[in-house]
SEZA-914363 format. One line per field, with one value per residue (C-alpha): residue in one letter; residue number from 0; x, y, z. Coordinates in steps of 0.1 Angstrom, whole numbers. Layout:
BEGIN
rest: c(A, ...)
nr: c(NUM, ...)
x: c(X, ...)
y: c(Y, ...)
z: c(Z, ...)
//
This chain:
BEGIN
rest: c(X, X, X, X, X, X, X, X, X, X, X, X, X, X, X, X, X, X, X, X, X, X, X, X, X, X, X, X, X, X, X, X, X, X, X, X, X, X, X, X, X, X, X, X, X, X, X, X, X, X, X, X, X, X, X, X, X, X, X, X, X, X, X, X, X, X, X, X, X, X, X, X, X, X, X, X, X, X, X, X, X, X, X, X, X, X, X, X, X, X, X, X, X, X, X, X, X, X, X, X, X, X, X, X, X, X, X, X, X, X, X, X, X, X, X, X, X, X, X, X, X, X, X, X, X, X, X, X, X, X, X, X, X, X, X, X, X, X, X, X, X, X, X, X, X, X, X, X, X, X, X, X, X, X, X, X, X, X, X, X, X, X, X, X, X, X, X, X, X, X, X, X, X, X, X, X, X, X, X, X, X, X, X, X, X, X, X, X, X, X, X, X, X, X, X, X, X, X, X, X, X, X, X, X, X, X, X, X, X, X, X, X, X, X, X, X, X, X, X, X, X, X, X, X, X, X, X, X, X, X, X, X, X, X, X, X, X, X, X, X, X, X, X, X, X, X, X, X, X, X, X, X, X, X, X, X, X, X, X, X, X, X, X, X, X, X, X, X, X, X, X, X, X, X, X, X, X, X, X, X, X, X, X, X, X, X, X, X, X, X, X, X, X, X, X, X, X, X, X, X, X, X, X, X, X, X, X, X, X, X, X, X, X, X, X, X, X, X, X, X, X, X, X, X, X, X, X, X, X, X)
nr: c(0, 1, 2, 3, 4, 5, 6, 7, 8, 9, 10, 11, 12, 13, 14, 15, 16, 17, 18, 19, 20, 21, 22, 23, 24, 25, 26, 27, 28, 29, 30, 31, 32, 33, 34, 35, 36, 37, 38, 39, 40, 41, 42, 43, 44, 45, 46, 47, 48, 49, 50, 51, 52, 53, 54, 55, 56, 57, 58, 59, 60, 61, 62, 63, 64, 65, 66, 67, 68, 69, 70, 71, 72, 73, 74, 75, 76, 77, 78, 79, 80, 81, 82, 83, 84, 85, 86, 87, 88, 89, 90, 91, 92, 93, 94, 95, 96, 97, 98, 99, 100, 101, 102, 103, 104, 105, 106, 107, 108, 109, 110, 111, 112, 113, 114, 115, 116, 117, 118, 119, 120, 121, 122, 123, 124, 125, 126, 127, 128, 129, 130, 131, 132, 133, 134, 135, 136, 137, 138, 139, 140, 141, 142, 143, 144, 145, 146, 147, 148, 149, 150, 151, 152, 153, 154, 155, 156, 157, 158, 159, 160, 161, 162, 163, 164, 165, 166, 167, 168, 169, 170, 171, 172, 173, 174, 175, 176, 177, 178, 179, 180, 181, 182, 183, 184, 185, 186, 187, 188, 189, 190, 191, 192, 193, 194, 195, 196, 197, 198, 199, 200, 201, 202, 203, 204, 205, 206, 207, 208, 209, 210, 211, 212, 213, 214, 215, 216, 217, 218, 219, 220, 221, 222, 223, 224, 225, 226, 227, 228, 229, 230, 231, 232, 233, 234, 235, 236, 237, 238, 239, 240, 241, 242, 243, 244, 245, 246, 247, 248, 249, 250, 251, 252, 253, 254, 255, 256, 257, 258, 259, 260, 261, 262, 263, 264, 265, 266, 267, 268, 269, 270, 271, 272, 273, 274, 275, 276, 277, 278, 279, 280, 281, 282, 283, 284, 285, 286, 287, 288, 289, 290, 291, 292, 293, 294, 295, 296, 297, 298, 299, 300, 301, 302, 303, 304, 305, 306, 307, 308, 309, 310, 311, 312, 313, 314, 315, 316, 317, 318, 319, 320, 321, 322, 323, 324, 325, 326, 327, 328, 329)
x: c(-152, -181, -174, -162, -183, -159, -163, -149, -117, -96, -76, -40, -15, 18, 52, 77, 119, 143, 182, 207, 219, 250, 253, 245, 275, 282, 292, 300, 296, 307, 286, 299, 279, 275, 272, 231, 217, 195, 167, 141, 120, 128, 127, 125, 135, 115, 116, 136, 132, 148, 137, 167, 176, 152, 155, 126, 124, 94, 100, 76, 73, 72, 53, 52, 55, 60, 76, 112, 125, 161, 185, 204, 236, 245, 216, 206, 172, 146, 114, 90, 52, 25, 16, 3, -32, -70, -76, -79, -46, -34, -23, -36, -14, 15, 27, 57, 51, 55, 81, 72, 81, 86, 57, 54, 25, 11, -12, -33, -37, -63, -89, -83, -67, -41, -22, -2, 24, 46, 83, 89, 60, 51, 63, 34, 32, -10, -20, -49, -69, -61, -82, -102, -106, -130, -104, -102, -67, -38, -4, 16, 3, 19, 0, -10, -17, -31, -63, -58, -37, -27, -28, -22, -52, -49, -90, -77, -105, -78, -38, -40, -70, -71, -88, -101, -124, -157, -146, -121, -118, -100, -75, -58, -62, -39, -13, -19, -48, -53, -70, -109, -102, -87, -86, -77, -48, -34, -40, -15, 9, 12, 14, 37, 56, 56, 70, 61, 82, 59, 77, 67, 30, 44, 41, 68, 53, 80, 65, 70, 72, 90, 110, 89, 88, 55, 60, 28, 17, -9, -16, -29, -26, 3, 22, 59, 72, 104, 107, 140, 154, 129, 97, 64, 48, 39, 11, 15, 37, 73, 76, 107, 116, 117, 119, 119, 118, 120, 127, 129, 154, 154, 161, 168, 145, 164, 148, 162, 161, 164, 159, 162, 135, 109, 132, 161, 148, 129, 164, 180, 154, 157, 194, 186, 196, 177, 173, 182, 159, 152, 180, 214, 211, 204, 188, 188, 171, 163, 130, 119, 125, 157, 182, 215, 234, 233, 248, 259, 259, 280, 248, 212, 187, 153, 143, 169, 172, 193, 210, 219, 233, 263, 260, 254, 226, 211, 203, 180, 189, 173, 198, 222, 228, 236, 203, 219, 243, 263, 267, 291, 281, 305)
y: c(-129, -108, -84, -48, -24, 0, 34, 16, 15, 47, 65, 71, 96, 81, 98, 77, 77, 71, 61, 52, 17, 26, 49, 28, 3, -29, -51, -89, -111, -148, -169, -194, -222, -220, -254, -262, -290, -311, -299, -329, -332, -299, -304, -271, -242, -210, -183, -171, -145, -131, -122, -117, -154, -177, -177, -196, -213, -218, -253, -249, -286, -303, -333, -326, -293, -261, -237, -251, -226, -225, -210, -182, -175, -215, -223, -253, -269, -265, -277, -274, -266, -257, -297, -296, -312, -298, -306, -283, -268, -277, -256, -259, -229, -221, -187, -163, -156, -126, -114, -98, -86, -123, -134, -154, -149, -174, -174, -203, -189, -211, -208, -173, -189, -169, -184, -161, -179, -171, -180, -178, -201, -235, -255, -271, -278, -285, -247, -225, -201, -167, -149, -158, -137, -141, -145, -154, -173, -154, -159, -130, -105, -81, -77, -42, -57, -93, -88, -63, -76, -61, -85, -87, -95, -118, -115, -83, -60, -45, -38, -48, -56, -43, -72, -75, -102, -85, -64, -67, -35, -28, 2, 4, 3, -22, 2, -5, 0, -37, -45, -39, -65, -89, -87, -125, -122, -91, -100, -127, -111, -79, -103, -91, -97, -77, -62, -31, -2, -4, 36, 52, 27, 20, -13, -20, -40, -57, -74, -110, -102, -72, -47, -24, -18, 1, 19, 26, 53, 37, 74, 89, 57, 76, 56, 63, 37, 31, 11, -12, -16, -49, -25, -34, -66, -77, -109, -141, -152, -142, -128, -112, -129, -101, -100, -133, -114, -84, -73, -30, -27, 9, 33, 1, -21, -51, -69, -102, -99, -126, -107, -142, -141, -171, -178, -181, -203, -226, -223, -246, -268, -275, -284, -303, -278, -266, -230, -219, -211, -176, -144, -137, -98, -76, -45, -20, 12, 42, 51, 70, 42, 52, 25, 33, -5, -35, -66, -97, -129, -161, -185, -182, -177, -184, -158, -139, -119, -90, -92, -53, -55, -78, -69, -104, -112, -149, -168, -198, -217, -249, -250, -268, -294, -267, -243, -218, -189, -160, -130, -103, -69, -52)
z: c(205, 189, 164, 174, 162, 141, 164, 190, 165, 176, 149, 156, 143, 125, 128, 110, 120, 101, 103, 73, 77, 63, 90, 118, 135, 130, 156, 149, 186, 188, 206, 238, 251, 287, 306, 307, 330, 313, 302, 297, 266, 247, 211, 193, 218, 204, 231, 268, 290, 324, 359, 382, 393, 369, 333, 310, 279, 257, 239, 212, 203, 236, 238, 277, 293, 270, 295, 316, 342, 348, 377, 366, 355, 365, 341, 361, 353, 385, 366, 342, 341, 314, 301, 264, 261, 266, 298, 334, 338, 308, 273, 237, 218, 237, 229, 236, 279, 298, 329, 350, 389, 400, 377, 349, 328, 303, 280, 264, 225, 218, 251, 264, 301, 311, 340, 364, 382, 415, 407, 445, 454, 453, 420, 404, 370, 372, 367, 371, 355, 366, 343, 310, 280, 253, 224, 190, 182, 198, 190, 218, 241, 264, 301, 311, 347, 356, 342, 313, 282, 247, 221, 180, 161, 134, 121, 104, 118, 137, 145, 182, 210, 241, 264, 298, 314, 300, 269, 242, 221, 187, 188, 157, 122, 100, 83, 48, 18, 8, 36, 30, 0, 19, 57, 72, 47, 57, 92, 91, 68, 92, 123, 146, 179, 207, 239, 264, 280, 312, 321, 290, 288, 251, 233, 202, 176, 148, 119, 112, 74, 57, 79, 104, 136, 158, 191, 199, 226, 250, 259, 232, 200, 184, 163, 155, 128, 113, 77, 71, 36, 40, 33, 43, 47, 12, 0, 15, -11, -21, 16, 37, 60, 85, 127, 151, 188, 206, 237, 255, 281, 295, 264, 240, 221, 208, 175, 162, 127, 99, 57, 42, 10, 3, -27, -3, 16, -11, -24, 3, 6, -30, -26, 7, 28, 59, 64, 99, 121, 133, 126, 131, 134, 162, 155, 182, 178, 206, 223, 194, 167, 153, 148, 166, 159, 148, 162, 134, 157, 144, 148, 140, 167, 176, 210, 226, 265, 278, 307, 311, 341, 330, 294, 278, 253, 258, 229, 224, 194, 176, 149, 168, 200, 221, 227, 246, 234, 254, 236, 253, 243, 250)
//
């Protein structure tokens, strides 16, 4: 990708929310195990995601396909597609997919291929380029449309990219001062994952590190952000563990959260102990950033889904022989 010219950078107005935590309810959920056909392969289940009928999981580990798809609410396998390797139809750097209208979007971090594939059609597992963007390493994107994406940008120039086949332009600033000394760092330490209210043409943005969380205006690049007792991402070292996934339903946004420090962790691993992977909190905040609950689960997760329309939360989990939990929220 070449280098963006810095008037193509837009400025962006911040407004900030806030909410008391000690204010906000706590709810504590159990987890249940729903019966799961065999899923082949999967080694270290990262992410999942809903359309309808057809749930997917992104195995981050596979040695074979990244991406299973699985019958909903029987959770029966069907089949898997998206073979790790270099080769035609094949995926370098997996990252977190996209749903979409009976769609499911993938995105090759690495080369730039993003693959668009029917649910309803044929089942193939050798894809095809859709559309090719000139990218830099990627690690999640939201799609405006097939051929327009938003993505995080971990070079540090900028907050986010906006790409399409023939131009890729910088639209936000990094939120913090340090950056002119030390871009690539901050970069990584403000990555972020991502999701998009495709009504309001807004993108949420949660920060890997520390405790914040974007909603970002495609409109007019206004920035609303709200700041957890976790701060802002600090240096690479001594981090927060901070958010793991995030998903906008309607008027919610849902953000898996983890807070466990670097000390924590090195802590455990010290006495032998492994940390568990991803969060065990559910923060859920309004349309305008301001957190209105949060949900305690009994087990660590990696990714998470909403079914709203039966009220459950579905969990993906790599801390234990069963990767899929049911969450009732009501």
């Amino acid at each position: 990708m070449k280098q963006i010219p810095r008037f193509f950078v837009i400025a962006f107005l911040v407004l900030f929310a806030c909410s008391t935590e000690d204010e906000v309810n706590i709810v504590y959920l159990k987890g249940i195990n729903p019966e799961v056909g065999d899923i082949p392969f999967m080694k270290f289940p990262f992410r999942i995601g809903l359309d309808d009928s057809i749930v997917v999981i992104l195995d981050l580990a596979t040695d074979s396909c990244f991406y299973h798809v699985i019958s909903y609410p029987d959770f029966q396998y069907l089949y898997s597609l998206g073979r790790r390797g270099n080769g035609p139809g094949e995926i370098i750097l997996a990252t977190p997919f996209q749903l979409r209208m009976g769609h499911l979007f993938l995105l090759d971090g690495n080369r730039g291929h993003l693959f668009d594939v029917d649910l309803a059609g044929k089942r193939n597992i050798d894809l095809k380029v859709h559309t090719h963007f000139d990218l830099n390493t990627c690690v999640d994107f939201v799609c405006i449309d097939d051929t327009t994406l938003i993505l995080g940008d971990l070079s540090g120039n900028n907050r986010l990219l906006h790409a399409m086949p023939q131009s890729i332009t910088g639209i936000l600033e990094l939120p913090c001062e340090q950056v002119k000394e030390d871009r690539v760092n901050q970069g990584y330490v403000w990555r972020s994952y991502m999701d998009m209210n495709y009504e309001l043409n807004k993108v949420v943005l949660a920060t890997q590190f520390g405790e914040v969380l974007e909603i970002v205006d495609l409109n007019d690049y206004s920035v609303r952000r709200t700041i957890g007792k976790g701060g802002v991402p600090r240096s690479a070292t001594n981090q927060l563990a901070g958010y793991f996934d995030i998903k906008w339903r309607k008027n919610n946004i849902y953000v898996l959260y983890s807070g466990m420090s670097e000390i924590e962790v090195n802590r455990q691993l010290a006495n032998n102990q492994r940390p568990p992977g991803g969060g065990d909190h559910i923060h859920v905040f309004d349309q305008n950033g301001v957190k209105t609950k949060i949900y305690h689960l009994d087990v660590s997760i990696n990714g998470f889904t909403v079914d709203e329309k039966n009220n459950l939360l579905i969990g993906i989990s790599s801390n234990s022989d069963y990767p899929v939990y049911l969450f009732n929220l009501d």
